[in-house]
PDB file of N, H, CA, C and O in Angstrom:
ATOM      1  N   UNK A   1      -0.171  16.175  19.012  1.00  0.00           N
ATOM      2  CA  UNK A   1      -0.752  14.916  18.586  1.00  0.00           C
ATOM      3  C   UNK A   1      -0.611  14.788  17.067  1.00  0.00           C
ATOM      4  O   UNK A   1      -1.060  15.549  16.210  1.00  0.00           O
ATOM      5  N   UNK A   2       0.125  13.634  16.905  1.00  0.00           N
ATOM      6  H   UNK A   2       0.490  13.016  17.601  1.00  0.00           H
ATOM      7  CA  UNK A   2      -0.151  13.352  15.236  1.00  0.00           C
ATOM      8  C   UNK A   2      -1.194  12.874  14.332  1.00  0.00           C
ATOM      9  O   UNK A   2      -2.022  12.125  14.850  1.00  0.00           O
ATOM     10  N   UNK A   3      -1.340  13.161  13.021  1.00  0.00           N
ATOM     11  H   UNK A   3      -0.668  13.769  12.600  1.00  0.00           H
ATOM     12  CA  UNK A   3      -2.429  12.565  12.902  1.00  0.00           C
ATOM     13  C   UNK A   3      -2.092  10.975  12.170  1.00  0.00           C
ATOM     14  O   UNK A   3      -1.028  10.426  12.456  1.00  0.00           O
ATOM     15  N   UNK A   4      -3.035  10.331  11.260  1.00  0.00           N
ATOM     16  H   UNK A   4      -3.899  10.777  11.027  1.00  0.00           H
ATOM     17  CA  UNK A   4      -2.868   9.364  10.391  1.00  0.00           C
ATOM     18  C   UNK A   4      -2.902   9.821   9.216  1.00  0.00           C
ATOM     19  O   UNK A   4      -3.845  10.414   8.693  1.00  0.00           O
ATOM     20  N   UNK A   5      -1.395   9.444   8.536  1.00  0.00           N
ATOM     21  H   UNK A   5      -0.629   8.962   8.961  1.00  0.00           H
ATOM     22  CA  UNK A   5      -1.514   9.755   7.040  1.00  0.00           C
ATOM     23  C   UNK A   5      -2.471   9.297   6.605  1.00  0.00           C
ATOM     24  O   UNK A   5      -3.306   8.676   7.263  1.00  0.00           O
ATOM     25  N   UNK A   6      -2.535   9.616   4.933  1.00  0.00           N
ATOM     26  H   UNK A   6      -1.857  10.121   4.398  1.00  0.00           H
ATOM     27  CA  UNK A   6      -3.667   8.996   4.449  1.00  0.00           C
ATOM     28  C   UNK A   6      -3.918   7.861   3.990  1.00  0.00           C
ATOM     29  O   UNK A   6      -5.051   7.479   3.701  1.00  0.00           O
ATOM     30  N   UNK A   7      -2.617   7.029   3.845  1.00  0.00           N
ATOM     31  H   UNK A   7      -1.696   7.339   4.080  1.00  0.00           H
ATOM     32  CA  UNK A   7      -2.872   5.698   3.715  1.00  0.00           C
ATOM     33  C   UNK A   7      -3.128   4.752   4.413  1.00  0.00           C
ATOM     34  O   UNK A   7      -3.627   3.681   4.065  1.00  0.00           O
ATOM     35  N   UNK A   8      -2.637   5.258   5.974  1.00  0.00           N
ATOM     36  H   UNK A   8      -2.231   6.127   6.257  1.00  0.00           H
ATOM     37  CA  UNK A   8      -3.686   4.552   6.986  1.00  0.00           C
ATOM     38  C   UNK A   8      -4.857   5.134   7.170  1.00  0.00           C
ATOM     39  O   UNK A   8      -5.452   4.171   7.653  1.00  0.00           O
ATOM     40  N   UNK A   9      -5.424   5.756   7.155  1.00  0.00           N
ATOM     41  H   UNK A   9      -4.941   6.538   6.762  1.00  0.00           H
ATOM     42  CA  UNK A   9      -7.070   5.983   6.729  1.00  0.00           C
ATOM     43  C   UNK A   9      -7.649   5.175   5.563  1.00  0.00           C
ATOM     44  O   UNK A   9      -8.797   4.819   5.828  1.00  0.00           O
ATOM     45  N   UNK A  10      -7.355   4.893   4.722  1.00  0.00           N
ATOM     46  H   UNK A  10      -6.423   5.183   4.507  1.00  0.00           H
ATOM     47  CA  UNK A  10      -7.686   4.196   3.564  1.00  0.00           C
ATOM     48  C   UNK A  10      -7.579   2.798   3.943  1.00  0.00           C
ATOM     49  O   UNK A  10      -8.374   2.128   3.285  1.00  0.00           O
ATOM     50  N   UNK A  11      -6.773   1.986   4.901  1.00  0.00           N
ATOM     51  H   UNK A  11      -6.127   2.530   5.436  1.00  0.00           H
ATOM     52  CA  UNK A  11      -6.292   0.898   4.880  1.00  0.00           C
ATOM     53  C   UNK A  11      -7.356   0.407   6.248  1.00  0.00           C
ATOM     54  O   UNK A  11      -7.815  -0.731   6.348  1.00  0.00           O
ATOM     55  N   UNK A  12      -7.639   1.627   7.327  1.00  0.00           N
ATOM     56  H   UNK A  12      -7.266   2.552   7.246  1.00  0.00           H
ATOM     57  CA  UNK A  12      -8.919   1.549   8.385  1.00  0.00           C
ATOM     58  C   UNK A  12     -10.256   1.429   7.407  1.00  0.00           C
ATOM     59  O   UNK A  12     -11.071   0.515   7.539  1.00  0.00           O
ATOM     60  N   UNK A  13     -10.345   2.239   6.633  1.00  0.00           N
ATOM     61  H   UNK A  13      -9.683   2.980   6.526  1.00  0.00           H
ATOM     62  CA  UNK A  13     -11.709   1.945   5.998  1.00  0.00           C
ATOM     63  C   UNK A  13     -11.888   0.646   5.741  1.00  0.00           C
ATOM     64  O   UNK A  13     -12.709  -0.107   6.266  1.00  0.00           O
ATOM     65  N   UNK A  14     -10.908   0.349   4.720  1.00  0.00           N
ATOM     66  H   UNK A  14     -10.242   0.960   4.293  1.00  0.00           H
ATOM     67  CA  UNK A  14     -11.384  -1.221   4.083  1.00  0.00           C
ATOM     68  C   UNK A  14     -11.323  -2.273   5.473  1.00  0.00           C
ATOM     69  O   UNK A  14     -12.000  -3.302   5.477  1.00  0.00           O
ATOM     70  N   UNK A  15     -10.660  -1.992   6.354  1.00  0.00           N
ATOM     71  H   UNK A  15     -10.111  -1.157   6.351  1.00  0.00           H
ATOM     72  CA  UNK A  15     -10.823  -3.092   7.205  1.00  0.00           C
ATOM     73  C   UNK A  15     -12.145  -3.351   8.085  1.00  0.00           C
ATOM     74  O   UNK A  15     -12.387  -4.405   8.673  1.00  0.00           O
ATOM     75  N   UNK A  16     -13.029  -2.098   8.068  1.00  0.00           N
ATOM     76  H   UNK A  16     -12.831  -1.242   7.590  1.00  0.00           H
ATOM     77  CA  UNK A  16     -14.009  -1.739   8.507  1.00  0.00           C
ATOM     78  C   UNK A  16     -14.725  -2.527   7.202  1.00  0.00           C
ATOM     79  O   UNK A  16     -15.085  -3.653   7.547  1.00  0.00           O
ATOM     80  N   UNK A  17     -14.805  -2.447   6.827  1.00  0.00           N
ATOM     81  H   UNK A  17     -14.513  -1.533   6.547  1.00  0.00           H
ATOM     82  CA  UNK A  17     -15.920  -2.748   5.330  1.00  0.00           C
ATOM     83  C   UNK A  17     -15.563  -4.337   5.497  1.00  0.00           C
ATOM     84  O   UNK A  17     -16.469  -5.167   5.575  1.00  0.00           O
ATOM     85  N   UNK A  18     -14.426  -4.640   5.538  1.00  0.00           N
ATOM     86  H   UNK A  18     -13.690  -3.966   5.475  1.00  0.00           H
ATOM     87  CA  UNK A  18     -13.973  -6.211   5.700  1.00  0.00           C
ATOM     88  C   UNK A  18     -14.963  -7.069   6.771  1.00  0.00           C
ATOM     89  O   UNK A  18     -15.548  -8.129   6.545  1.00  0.00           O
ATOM     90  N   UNK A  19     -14.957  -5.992   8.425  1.00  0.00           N
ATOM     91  H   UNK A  19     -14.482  -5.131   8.608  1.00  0.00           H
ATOM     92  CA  UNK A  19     -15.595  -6.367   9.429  1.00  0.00           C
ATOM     93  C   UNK A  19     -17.272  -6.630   9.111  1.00  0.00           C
ATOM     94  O   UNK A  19     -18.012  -7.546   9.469  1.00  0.00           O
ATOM     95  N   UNK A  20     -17.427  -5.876   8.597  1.00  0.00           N
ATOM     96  H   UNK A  20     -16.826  -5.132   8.306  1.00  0.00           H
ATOM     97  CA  UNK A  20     -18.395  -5.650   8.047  1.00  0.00           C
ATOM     98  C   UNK A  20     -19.553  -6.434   7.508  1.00  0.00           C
ATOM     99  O   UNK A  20     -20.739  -6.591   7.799  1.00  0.00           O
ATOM    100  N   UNK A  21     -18.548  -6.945   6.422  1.00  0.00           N
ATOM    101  H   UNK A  21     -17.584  -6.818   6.186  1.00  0.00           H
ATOM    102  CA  UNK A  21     -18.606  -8.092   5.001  1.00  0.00           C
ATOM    103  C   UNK A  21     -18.755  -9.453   6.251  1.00  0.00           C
ATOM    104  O   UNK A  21     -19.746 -10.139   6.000  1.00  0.00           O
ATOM    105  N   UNK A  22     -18.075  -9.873   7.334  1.00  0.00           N
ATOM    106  H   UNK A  22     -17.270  -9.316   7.537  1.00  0.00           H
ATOM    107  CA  UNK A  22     -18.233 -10.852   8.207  1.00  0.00           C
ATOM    108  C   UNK A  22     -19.512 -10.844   8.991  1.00  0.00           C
ATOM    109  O   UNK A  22     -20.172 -11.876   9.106  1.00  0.00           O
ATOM    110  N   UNK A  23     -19.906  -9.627   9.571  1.00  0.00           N
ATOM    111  H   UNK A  23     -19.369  -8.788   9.478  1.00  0.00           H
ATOM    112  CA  UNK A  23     -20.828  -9.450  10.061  1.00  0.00           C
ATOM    113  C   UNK A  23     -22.538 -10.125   9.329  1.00  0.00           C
ATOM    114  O   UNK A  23     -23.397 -10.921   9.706  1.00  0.00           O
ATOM    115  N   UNK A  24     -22.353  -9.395   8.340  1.00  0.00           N
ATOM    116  H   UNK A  24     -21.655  -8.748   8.034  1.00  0.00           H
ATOM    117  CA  UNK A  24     -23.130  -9.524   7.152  1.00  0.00           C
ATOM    118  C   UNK A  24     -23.090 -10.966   6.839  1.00  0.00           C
ATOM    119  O   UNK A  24     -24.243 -11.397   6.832  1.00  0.00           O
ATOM    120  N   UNK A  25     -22.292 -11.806   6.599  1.00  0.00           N
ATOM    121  H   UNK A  25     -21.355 -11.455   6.604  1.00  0.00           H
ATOM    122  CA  UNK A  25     -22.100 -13.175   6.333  1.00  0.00           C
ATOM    123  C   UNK A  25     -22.542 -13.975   7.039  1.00  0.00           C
ATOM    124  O   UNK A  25     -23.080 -14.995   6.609  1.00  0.00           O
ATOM    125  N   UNK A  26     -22.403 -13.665   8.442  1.00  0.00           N
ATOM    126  H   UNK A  26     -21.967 -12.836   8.791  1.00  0.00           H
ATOM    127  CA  UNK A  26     -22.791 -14.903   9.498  1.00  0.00           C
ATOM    128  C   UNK A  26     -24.650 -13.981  10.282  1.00  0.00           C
ATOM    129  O   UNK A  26     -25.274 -14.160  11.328  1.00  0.00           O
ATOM    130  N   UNK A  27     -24.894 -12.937   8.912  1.00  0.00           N
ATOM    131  H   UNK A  27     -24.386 -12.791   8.063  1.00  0.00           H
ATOM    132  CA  UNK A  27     -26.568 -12.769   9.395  1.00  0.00           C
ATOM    133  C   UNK A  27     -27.376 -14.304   8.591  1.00  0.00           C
ATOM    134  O   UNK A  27     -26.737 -15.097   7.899  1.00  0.00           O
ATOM    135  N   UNK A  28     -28.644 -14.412   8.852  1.00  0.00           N
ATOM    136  H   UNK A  28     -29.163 -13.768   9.413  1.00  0.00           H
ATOM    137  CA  UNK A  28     -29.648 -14.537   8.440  1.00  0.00           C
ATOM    138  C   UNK A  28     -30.689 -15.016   8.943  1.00  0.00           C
ATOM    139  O   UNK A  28     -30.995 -14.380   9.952  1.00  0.00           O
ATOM    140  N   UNK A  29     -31.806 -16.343   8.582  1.00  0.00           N
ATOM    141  H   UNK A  29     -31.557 -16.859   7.762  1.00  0.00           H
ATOM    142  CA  UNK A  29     -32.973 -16.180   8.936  1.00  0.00           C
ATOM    143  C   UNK A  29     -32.953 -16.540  10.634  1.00  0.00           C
ATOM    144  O   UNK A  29     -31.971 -17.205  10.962  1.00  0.00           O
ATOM    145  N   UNK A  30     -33.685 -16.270  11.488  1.00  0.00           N
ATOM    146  H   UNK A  30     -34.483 -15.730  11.221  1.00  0.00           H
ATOM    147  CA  UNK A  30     -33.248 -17.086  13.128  1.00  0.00           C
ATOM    148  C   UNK A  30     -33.999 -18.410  13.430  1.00  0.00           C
ATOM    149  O   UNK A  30     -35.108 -18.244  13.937  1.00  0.00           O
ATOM    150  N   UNK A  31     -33.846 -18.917  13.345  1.00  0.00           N
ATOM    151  H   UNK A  31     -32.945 -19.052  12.933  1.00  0.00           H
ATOM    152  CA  UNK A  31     -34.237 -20.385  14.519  1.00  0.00           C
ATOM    153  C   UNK A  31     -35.460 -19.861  15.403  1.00  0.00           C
ATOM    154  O   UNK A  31     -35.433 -19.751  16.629  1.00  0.00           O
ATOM    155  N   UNK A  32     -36.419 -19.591  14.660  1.00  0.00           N
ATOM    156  H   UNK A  32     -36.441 -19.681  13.664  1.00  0.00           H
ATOM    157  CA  UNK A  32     -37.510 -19.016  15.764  1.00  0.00           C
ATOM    158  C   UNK A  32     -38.161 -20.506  16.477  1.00  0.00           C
ATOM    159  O   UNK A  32     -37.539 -21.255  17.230  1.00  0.00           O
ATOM    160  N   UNK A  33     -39.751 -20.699  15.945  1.00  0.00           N
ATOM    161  H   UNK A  33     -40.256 -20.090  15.333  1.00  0.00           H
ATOM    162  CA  UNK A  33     -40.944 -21.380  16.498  1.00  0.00           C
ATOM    163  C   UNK A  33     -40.111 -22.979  15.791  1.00  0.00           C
ATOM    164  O   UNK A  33     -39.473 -23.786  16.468  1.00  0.00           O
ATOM    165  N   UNK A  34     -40.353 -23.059  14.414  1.00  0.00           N
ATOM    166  H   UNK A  34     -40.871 -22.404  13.865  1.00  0.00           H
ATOM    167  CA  UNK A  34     -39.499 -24.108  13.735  1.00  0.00           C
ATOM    168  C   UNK A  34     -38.165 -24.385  13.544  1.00  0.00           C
ATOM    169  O   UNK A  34     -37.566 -23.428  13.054  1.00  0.00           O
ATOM    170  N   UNK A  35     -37.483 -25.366  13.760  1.00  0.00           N
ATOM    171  H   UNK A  35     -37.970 -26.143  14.158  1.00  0.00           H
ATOM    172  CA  UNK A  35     -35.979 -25.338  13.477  1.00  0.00           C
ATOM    173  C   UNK A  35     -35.372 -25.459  12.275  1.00  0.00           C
ATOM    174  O   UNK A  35     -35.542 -26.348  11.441  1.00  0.00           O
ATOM    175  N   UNK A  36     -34.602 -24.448  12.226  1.00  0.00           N
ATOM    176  H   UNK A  36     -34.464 -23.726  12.903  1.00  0.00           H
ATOM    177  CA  UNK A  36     -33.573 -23.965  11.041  1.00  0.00           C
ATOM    178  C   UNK A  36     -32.395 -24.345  11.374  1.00  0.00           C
ATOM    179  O   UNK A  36     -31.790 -23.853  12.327  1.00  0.00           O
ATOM    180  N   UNK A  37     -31.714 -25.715  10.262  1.00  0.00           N
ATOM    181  H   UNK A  37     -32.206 -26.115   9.489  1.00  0.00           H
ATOM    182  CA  UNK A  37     -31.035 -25.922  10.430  1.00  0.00           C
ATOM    183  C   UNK A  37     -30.105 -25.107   9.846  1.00  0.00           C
ATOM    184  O   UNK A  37     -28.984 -25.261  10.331  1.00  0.00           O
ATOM    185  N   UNK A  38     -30.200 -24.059   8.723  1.00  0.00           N
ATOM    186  H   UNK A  38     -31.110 -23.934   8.329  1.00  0.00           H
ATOM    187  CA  UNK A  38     -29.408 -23.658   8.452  1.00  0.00           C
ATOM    188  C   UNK A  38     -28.694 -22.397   9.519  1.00  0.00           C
ATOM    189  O   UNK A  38     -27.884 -21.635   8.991  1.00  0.00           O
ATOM    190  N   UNK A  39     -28.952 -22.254  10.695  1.00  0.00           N
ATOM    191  H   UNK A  39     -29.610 -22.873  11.124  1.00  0.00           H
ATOM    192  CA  UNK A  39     -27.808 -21.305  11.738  1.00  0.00           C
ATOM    193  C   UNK A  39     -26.647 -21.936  11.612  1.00  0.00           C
ATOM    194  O   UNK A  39     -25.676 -21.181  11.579  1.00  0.00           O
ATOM    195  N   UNK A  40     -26.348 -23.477  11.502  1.00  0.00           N
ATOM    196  H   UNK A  40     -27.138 -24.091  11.529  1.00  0.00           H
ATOM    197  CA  UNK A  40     -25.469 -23.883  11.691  1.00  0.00           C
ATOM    198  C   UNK A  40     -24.532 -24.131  10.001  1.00  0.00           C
ATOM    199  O   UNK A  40     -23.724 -25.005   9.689  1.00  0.00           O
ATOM    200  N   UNK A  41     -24.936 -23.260   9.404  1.00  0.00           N
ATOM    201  H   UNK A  41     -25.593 -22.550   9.657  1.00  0.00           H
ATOM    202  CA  UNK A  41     -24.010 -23.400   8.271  1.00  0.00           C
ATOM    203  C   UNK A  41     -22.681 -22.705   8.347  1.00  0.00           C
ATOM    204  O   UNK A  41     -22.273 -21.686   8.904  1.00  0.00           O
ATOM    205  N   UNK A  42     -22.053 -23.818   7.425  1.00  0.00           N
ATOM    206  H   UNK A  42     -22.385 -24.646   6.971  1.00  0.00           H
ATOM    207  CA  UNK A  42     -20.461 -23.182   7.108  1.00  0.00           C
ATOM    208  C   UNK A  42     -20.325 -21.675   7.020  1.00  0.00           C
ATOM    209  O   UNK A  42     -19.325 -21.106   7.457  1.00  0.00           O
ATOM    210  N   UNK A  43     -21.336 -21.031   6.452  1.00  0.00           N
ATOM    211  H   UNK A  43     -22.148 -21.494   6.097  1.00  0.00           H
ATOM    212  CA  UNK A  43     -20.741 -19.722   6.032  1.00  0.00           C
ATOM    213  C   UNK A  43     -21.281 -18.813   7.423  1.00  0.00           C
ATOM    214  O   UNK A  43     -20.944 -17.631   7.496  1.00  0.00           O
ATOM    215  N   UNK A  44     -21.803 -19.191   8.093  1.00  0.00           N
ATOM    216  H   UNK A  44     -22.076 -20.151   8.034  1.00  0.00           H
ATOM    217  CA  UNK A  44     -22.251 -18.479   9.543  1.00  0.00           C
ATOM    218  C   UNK A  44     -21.569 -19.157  10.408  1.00  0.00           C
ATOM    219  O   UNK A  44     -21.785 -18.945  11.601  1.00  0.00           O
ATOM    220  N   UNK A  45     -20.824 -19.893  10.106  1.00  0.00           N
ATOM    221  H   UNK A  45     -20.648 -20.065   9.137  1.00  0.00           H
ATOM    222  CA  UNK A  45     -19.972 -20.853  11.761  1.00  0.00           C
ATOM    223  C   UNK A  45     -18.536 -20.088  11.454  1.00  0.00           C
ATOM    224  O   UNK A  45     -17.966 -19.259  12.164  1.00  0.00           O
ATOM    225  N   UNK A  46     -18.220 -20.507  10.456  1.00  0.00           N
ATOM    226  H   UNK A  46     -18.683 -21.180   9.879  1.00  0.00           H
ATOM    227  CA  UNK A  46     -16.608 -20.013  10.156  1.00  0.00           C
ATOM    228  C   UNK A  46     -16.500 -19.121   8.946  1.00  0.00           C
ATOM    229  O   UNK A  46     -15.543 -18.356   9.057  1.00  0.00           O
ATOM    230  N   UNK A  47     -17.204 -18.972   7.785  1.00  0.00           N
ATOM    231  H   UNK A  47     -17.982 -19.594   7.696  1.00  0.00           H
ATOM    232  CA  UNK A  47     -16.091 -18.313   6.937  1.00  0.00           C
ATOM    233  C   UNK A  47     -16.571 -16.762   7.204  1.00  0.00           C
ATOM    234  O   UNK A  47     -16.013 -15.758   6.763  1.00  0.00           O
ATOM    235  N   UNK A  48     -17.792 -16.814   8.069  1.00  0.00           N
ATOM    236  H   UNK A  48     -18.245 -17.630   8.428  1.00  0.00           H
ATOM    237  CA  UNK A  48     -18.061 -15.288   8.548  1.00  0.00           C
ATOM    238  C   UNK A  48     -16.911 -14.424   9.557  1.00  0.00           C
ATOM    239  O   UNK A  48     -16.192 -13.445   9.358  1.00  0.00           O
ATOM    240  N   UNK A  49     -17.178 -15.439  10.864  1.00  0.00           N
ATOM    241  H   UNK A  49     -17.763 -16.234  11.025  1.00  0.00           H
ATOM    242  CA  UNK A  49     -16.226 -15.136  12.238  1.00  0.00           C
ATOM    243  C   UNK A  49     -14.709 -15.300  11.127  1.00  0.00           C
ATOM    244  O   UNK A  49     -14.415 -14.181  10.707  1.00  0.00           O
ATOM    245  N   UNK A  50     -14.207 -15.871  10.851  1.00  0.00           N
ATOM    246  H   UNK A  50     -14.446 -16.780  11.192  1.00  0.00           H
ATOM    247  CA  UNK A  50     -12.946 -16.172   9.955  1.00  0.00           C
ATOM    248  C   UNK A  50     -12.709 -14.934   8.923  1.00  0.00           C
ATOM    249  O   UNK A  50     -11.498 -14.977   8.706  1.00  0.00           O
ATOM    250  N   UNK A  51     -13.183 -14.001   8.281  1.00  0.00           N
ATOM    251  H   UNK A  51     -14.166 -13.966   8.457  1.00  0.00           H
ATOM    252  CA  UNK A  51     -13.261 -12.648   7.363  1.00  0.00           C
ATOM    253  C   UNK A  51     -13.581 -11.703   8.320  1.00  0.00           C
ATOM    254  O   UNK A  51     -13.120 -10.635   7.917  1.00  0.00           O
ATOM    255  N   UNK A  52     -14.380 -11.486   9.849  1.00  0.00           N
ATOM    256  H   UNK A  52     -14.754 -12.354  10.176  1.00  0.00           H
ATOM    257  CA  UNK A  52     -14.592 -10.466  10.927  1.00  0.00           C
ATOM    258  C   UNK A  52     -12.970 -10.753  11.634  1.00  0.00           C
ATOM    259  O   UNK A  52     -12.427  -9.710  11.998  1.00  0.00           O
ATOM    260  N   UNK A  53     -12.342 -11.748  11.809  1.00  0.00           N
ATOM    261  H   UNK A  53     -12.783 -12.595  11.513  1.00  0.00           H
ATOM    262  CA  UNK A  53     -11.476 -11.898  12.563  1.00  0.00           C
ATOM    263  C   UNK A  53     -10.269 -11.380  11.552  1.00  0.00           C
ATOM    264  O   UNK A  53      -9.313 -10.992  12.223  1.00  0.00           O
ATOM    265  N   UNK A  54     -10.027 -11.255  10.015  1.00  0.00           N
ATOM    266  H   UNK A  54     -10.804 -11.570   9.469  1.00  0.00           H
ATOM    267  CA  UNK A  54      -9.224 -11.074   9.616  1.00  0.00           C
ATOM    268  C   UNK A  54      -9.417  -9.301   9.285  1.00  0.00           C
ATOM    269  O   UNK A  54      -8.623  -8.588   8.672  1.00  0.00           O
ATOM    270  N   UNK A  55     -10.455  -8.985   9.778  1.00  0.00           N
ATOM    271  H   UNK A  55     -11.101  -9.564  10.277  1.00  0.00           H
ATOM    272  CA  UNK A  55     -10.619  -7.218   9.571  1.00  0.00           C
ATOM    273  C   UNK A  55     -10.243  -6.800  10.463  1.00  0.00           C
ATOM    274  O   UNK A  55      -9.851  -5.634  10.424  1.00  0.00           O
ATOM    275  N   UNK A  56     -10.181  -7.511  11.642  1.00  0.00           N
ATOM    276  H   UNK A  56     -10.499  -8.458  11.675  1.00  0.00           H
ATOM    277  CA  UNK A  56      -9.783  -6.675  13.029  1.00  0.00           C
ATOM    278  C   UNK A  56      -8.397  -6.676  12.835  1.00  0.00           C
ATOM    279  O   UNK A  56      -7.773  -5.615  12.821  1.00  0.00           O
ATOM    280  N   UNK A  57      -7.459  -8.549  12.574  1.00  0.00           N
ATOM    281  H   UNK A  57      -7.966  -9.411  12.585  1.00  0.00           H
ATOM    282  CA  UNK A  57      -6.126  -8.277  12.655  1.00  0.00           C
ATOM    283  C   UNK A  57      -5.686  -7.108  11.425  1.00  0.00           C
ATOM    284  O   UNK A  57      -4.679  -6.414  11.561  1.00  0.00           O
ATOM    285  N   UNK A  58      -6.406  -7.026  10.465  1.00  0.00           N
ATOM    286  H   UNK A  58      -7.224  -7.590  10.355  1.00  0.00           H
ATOM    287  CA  UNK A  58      -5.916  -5.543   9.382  1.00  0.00           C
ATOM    288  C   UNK A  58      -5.844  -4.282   9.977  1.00  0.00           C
ATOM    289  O   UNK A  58      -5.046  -3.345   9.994  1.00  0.00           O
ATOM    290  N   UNK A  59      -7.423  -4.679  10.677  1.00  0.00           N
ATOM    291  H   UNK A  59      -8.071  -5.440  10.663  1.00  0.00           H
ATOM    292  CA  UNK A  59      -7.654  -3.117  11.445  1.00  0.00           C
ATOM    293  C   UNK A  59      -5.537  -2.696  12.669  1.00  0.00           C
ATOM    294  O   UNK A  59      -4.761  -1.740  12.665  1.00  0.00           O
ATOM    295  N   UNK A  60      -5.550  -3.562  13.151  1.00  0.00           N
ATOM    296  H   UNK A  60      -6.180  -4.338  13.154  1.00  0.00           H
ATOM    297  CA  UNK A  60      -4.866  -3.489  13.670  1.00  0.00           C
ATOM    298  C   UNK A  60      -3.146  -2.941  12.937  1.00  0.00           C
ATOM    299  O   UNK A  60      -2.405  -2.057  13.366  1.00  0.00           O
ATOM    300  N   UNK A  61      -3.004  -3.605  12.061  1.00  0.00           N
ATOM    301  H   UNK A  61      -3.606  -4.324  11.712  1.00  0.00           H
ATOM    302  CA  UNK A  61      -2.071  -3.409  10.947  1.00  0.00           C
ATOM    303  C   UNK A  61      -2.065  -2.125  10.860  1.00  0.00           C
ATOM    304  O   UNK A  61      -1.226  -1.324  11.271  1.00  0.00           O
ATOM    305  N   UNK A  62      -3.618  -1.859   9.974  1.00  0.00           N
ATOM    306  H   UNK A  62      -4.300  -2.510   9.640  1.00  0.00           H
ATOM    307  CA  UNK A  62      -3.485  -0.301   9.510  1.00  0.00           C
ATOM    308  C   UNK A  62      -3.334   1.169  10.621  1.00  0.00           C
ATOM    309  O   UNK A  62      -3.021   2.327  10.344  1.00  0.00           O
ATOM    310  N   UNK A  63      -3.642   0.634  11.725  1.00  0.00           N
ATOM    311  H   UNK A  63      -3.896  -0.307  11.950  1.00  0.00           H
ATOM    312  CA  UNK A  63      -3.336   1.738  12.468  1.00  0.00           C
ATOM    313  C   UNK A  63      -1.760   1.571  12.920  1.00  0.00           C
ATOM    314  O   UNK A  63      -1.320   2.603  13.428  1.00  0.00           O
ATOM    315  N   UNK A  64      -0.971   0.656  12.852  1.00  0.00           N
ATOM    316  H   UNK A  64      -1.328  -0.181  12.439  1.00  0.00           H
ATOM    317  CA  UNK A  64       0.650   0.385  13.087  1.00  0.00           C
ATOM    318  C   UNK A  64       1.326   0.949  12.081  1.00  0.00           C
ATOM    319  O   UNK A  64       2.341   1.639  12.177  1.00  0.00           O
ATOM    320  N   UNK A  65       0.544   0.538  10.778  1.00  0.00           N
ATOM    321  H   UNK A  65      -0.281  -0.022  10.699  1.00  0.00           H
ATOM    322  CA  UNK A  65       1.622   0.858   9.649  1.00  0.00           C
ATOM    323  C   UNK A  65       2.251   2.281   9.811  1.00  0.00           C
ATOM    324  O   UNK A  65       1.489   3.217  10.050  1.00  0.00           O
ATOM    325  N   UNK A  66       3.664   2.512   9.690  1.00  0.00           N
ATOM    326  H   UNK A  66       4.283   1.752   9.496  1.00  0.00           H
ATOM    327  CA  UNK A  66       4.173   3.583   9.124  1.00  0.00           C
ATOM    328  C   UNK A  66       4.763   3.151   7.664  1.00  0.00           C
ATOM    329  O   UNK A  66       5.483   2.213   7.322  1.00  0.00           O
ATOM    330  N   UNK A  67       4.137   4.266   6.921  1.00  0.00           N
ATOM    331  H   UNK A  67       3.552   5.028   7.199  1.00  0.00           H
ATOM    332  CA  UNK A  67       4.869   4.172   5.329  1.00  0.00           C
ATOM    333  C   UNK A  67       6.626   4.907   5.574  1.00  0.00           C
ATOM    334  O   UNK A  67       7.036   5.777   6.342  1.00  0.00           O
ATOM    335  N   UNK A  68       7.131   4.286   4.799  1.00  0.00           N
ATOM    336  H   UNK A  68       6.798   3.579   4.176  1.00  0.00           H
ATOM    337  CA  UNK A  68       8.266   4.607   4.589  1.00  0.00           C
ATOM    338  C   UNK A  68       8.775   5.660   3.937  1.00  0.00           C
ATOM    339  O   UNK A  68       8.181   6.121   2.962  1.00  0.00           O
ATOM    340  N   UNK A  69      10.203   6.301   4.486  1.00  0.00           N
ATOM    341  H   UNK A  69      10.686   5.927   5.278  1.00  0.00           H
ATOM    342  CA  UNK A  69      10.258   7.661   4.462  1.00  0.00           C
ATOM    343  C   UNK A  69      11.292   7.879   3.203  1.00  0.00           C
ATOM    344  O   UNK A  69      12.375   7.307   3.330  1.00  0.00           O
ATOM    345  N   UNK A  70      11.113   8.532   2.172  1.00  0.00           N
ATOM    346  H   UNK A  70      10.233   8.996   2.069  1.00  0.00           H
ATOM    347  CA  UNK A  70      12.509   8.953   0.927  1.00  0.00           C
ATOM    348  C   UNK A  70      13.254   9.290   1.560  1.00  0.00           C
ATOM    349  O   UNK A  70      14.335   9.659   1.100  1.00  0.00           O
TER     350      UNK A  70
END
């Protein structure tokens, strides 16, 4: 079994931290007893899911990449 160089390890991290950063974006207060309109904001509708969706396609990248050989 091979392993992952180290620049795909480095390139999984940040995409993890990326996922992350989305996750984190589309948190905050909930829509309990009173209504909050803010669930439905821009930065929890799309630019969250939109930065989680672009960590996975990296994630994906970084485990494909092969670096190139001298």
């Amino acid at each position: 079994m091979k392993h992952l160089p180290k620049l795909n390890l480095i390139l999984i991290a940040v995409s993890v931290l990326i996922i992350v950063l989305g996750f984190c974006l589309m948190t905050g207060e909930p829509s309990g007893e009173v209504y909050n309109p803010d669930i439905f904001s821009f930065r929890r509708i799309t630019v969250g899911p939109m930065i989680s969706l672009f960590g996975f396609v990296s994630m994906i990248v970084a485990i494909l990449y092969r670096p190139k050989k001298k």
